[in-house]
C-alpha distance (Angstrom), angle and dihedral (degrees) to the residues before:
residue distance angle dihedral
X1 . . .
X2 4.03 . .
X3 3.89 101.8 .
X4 3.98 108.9 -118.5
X5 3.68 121.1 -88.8
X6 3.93 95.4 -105.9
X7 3.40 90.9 53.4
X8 3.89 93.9 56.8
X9 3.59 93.3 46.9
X10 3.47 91.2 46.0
X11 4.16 84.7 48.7
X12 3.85 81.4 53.7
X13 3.75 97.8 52.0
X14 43.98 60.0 -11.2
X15 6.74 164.1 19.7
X16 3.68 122.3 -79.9
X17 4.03 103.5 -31.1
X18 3.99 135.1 -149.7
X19 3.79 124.2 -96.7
X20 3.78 100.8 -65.6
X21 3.76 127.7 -153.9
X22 3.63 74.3 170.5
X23 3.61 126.4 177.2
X24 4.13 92.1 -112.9
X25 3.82 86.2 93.6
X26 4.15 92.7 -87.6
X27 3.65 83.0 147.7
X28 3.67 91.5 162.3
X29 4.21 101.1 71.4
X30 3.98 147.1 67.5
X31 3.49 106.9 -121.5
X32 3.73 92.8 -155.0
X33 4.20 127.2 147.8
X34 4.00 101.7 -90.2
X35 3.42 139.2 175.7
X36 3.51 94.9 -138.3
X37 4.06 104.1 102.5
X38 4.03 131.5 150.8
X39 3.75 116.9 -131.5
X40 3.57 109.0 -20.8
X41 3.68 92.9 162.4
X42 3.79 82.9 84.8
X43 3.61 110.7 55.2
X44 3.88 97.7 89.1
X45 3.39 129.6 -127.2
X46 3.88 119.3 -4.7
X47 3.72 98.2 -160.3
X48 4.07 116.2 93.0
X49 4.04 101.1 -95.2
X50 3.31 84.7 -164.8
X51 4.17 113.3 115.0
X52 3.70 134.1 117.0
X53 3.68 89.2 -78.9
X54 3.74 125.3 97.9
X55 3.53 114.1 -102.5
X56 3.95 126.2 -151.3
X57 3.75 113.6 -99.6
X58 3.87 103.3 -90.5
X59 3.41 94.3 28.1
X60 4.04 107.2 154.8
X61 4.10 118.0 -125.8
X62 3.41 120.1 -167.2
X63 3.23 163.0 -11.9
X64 3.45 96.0 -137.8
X65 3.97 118.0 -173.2
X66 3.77 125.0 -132.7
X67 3.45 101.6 170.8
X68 3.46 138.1 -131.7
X69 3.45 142.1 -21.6
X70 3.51 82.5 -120.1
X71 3.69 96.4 39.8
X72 3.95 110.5 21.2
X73 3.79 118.0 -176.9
X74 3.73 123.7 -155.0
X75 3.81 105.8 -129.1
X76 4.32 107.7 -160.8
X77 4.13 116.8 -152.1
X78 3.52 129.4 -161.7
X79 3.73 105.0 -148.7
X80 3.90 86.5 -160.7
X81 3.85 99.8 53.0
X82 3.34 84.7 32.8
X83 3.92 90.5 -135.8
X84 4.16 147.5 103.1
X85 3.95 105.4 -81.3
X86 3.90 97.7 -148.1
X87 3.63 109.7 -131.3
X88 3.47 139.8 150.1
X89 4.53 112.5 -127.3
X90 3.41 85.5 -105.9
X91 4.07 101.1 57.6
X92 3.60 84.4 34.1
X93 4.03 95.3 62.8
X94 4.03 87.9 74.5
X95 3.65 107.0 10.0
X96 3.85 107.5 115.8
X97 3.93 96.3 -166.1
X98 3.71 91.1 94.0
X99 3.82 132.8 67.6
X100 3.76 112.9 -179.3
X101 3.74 127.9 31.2
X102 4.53 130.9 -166.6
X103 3.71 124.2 -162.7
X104 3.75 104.8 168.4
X105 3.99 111.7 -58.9
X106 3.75 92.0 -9.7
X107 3.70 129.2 93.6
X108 3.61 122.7 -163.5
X109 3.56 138.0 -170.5
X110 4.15 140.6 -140.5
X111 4.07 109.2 -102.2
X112 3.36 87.7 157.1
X113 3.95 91.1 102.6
X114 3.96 97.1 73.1
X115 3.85 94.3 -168.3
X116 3.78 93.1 40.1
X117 4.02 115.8 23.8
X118 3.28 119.9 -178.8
X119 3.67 119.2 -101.5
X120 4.08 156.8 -171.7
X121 3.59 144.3 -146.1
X122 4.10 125.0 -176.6
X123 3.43 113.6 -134.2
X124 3.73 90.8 -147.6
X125 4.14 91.8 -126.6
X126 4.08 105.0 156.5
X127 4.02 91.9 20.1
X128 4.48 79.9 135.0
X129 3.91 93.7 69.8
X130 3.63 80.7 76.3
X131 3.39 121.7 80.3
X132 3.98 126.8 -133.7
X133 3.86 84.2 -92.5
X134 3.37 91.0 58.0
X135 3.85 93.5 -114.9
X136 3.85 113.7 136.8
X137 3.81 116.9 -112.3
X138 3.53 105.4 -121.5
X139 3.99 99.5 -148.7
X140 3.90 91.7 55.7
X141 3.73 84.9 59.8
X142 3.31 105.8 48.9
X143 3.44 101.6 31.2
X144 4.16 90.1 60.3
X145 3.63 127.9 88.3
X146 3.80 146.0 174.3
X147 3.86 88.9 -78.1
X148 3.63 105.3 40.5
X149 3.98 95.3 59.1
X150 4.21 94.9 39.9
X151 3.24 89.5 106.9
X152 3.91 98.9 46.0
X153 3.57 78.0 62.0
X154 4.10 106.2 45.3
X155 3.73 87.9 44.8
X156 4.27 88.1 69.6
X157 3.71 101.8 91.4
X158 4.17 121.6 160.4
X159 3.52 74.7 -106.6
X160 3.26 98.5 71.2
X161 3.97 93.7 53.9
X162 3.64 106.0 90.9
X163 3.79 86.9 -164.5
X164 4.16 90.8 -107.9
X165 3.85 82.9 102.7
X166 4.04 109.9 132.8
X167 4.02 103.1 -141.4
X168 3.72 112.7 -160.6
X169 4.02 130.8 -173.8
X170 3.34 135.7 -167.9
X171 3.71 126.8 -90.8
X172 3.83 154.8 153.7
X173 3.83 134.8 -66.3
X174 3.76 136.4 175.4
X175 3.11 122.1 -133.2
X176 3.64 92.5 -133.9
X177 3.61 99.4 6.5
X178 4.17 118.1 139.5
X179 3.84 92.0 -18.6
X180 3.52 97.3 104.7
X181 3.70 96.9 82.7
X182 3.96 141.8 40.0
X183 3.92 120.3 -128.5
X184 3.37 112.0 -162.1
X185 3.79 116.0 -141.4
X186 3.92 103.9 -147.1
X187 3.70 93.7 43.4
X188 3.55 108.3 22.3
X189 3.59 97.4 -144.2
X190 3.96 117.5 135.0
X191 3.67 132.2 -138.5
X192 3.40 138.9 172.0
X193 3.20 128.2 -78.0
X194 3.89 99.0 -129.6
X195 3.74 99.5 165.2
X196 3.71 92.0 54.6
X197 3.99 109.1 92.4
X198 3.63 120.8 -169.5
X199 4.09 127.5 -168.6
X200 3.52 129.1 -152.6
X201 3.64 127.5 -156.6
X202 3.96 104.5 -162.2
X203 4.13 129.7 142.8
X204 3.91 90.3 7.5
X205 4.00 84.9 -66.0
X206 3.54 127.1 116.1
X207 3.98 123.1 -132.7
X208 4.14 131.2 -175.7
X209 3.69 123.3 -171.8
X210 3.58 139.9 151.2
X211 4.14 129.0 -168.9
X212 3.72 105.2 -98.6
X213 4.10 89.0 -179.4
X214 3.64 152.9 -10.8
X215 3.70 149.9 -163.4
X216 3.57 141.4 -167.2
X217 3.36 146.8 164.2
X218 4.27 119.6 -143.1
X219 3.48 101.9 -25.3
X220 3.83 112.1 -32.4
X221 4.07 125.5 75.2
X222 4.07 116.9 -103.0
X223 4.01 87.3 -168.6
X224 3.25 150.5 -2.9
X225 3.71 129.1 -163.1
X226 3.50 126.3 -161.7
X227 3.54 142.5 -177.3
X228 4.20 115.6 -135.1
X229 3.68 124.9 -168.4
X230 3.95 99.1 -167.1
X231 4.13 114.0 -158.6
X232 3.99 113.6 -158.1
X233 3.85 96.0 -145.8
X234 3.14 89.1 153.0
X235 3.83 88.6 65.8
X236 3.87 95.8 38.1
X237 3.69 95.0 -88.0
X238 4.33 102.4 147.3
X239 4.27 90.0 -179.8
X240 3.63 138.8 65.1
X241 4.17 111.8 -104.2
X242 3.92 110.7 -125.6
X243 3.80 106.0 -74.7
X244 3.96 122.9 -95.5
X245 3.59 122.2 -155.9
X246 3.64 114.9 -117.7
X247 4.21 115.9 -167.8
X248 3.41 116.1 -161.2
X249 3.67 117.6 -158.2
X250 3.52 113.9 -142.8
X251 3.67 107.5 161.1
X252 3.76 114.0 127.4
X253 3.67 93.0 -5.5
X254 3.89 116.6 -172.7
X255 4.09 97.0 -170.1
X256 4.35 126.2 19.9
X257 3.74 115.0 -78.7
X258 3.77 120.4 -111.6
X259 3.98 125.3 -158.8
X260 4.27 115.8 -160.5
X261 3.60 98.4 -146.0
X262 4.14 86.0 -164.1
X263 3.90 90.0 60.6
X264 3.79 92.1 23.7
X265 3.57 92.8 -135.9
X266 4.41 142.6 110.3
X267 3.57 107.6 -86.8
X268 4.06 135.2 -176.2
X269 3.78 115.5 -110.2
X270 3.61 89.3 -99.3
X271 3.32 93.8 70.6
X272 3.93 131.3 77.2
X273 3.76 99.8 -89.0
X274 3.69 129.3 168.4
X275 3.83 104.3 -166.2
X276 3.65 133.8 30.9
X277 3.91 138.3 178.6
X278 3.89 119.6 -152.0
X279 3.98 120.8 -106.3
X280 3.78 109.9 -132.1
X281 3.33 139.3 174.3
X282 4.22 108.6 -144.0
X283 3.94 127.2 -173.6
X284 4.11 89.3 -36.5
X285 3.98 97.6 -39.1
X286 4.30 117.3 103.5
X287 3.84 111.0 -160.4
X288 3.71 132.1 117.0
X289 3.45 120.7 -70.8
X290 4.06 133.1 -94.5
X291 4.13 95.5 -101.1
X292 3.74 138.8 52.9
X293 3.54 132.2 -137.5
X294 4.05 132.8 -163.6
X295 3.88 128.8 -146.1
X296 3.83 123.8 -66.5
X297 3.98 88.0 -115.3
X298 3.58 92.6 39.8
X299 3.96 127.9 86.7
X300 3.86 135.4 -173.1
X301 3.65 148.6 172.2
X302 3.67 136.3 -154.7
X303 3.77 122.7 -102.8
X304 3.47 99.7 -147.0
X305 3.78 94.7 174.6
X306 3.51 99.9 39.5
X307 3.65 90.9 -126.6
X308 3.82 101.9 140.9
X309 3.14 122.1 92.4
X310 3.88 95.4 164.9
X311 4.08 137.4 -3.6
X312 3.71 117.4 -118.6
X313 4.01 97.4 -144.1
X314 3.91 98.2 -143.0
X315 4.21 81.0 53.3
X316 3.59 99.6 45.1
X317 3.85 87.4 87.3
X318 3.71 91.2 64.5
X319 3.56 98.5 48.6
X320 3.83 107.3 79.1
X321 4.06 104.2 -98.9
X322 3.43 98.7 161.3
X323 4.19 123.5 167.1
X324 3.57 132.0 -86.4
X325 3.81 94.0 -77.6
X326 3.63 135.3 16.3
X327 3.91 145.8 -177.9
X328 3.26 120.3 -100.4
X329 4.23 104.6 -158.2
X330 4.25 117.5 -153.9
X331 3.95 83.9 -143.8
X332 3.69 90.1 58.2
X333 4.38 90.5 63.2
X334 4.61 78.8 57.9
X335 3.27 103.4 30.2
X336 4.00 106.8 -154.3
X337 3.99 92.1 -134.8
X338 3.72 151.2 26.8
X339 4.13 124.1 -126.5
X340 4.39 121.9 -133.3
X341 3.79 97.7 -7.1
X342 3.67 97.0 155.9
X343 4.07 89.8 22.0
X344 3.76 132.8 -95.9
X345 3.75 108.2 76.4
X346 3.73 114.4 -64.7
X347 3.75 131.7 133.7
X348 4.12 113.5 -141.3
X349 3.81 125.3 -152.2
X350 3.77 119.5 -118.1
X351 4.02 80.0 -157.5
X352 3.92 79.2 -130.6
X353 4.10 113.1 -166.0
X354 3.81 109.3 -131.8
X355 3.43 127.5 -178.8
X356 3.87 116.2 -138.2
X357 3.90 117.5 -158.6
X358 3.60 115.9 -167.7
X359 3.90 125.2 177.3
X360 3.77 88.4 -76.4
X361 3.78 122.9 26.2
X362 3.32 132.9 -0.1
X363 4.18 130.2 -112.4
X364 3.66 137.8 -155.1
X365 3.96 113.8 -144.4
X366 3.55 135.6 -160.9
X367 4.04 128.8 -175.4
X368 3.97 107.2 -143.0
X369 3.74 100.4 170.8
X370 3.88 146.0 -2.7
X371 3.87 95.7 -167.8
X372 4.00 122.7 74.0
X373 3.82 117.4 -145.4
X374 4.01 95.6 -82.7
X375 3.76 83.0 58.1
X376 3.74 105.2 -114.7
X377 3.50 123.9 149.0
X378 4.00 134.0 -118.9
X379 3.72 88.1 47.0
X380 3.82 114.4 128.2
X381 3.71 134.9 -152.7
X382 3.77 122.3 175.2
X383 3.62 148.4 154.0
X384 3.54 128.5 -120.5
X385 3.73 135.8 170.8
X386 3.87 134.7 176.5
X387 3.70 104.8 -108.2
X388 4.10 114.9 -99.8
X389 4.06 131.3 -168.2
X390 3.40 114.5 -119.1
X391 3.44 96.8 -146.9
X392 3.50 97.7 53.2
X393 3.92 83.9 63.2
């Protein structure tokens, strides 16, 4: 991800799972509660194992609910309890009591800790049920259970880290963000990125644009051209219009800059506007900033091939319009399962071994199941231990 531009001027000075219209892109399915499971038999004990007791190492907790499709429910763990920290998504947005968080096939993680975020790193156990295409072997799925790959998991020990281990964490991207323009290391100049194209989805109309050029002075952005292709879908229009260039004049700013794609013009903030870029005032210099942002009710994607030439409105839900910002999750880069191995419309667990590092110790983690005993989905079970040396034992 291209670091933001204050930072480079400051550089210069989860077993067998539920039906899953998940939100991993399985675009295809009805994640509803069925009774159609695999081998449940083998997901361990369904009761909470969590208590004030010691548990054996591998010792499953769960299940956990999160709901619905319909009606998800975050569920927040505290991997040092060892228990559900009940909070409501508010509370939970700061609160630094919790560590790990489910909400049907997606696993989240506490960045709430700025100096010390909490993190993951996959142990790669199981990477040979894929096969040198990368496509997962369907029989090494469904052939594992809780049992068989207990001892993939007891055999991660903090001495088997050799400190080479590449912890990621979640975070935060915009959708159009800083990738408007090229920095180039060895001179530091930056230009536009011109072959970057960008479309917005905002007030049932369609825009595309790209930066065609910029200028600055210190640290902040005088101007910035770009070049709009507006589509009236609204009106029936299915193509982008020819593109107009729009400047927007940023230099000594006193409020954020707004662009109406429909006009294709700078606007105030009481105006309808669908994009804006920040006014700031950095070491002496006023301009806008180095990102752009769209409207709340507004979504977009990047066209990275330029291949658009119009949106089909009863597609546009299928092409990846997503909001101004949005999370990017570590467990997403290792997905924990696998969706319709053996058909139907079932996700199975690669009963992947992370490791979890919070501000004070660090865990392994391993998803057992995503059914309960009735068989409905979104219900996890897991293991998780605080990491021990074997030597020391």
């Amino acid at each position: 991800m291209k670091a933001s531009m204050q930072v480079l001027w400051l550089m210069l000075g989860l077993t067998l799972a539920g039906c899953g219209s998940s939100d991993n892109d399985v675009t295809s399915t009805d994640d509803t509660d069925t009774s159609e499971t695999g081998d449940t038999t083998d997901s361990g004990d369904s009761s909470d194992s969590s208590s004030d007791e010691s548990t054996e190492e591998g010792a499953i907790y769960g299940p956990y609910s999160t709901g619905t499709t319909s009606e998800p429910v975050m569920v927040y763990f505290d991997l040092e309890t060892g228990t559900a920290v009940d909070l409501t998504d508010e509370e939970a947005a700061t609160d630094t009591t919790w560590d790990i968080a489910f909400k049907r096939t997606k696993i989240y993680l506490n960045t709430n800790d700025a100096d010390a975020p909490v993190s993951v790193y996959f142990t790669g156990n199981n990477s040979d049920w894929f096969d040198a295409d990368g496509n997962a072997i369907a029989e090494s799925f469904t052939s594992a259970s809780a049992e068989t790959e207990l001892e993939d998991y007891v055999a991660v020990t903090a001495d088997s880290l050799d400190g080479s281990e590449e912890f990621v964490t979640d975070s935060e991207e915009y959708v159009i963000g800083d990738k408007f323009y090229n920095y180039d290391y060895t001179t530091h100049v930056v230009t536009a990125a011109d072959d970057v194209y960008f479309i917005v989805n905002s007030d049932s109309n369609y825009a595309k644009f790209r930066a065609t050029d910029v200028t600055y002075t210190g640290r902040t952005i005088d101007s910035l051209t770009l070049a709009v292709a507006f589509q009236d879908a609204v009106n029936g229009e299915t193509s982008f219009a020819d593109e107009v260039e729009v400047v927007v004049d940023a230099a000594s700013c006193t409020d954020d800059l707004y662009v109406d794609f429909d006009t294709q013009q700078q606007v105030t903030a009481t105006d309808d506007w669908d994009l804006y870029i920040p006014c700031v005032t950095l070491y002496g210099s006023t301009g806008g900033n180095w990102e752009l942002h769209i409207a709340d009710d507004a979504t977009a994607m990047v066209d990275e091939n330029n291949e658009y030439t119009g949106v089909e409105s009863s597609y546009a839900s299928y092409m990846g319009f997503t909001s101004d910002s949005s999370d990017v999750l570590a467990f997403d880069e290792n997905p924990w399962y696998q969706y319709g191995l053996a058909g139907g419309h079932l996700l199975w667990s690669q009963y992947g071994v992370y490791v979890i590092e919070t501000a004070s110790a660090q865990y392994k983690f391993q998803i057992t199941s995503y059914y309960d005993d009735e068989g409905t989905s979104g219900n996890y079970s897991f293991r998780v231990d605080a990491l021990t040396s074997t030597s020391a034992e």
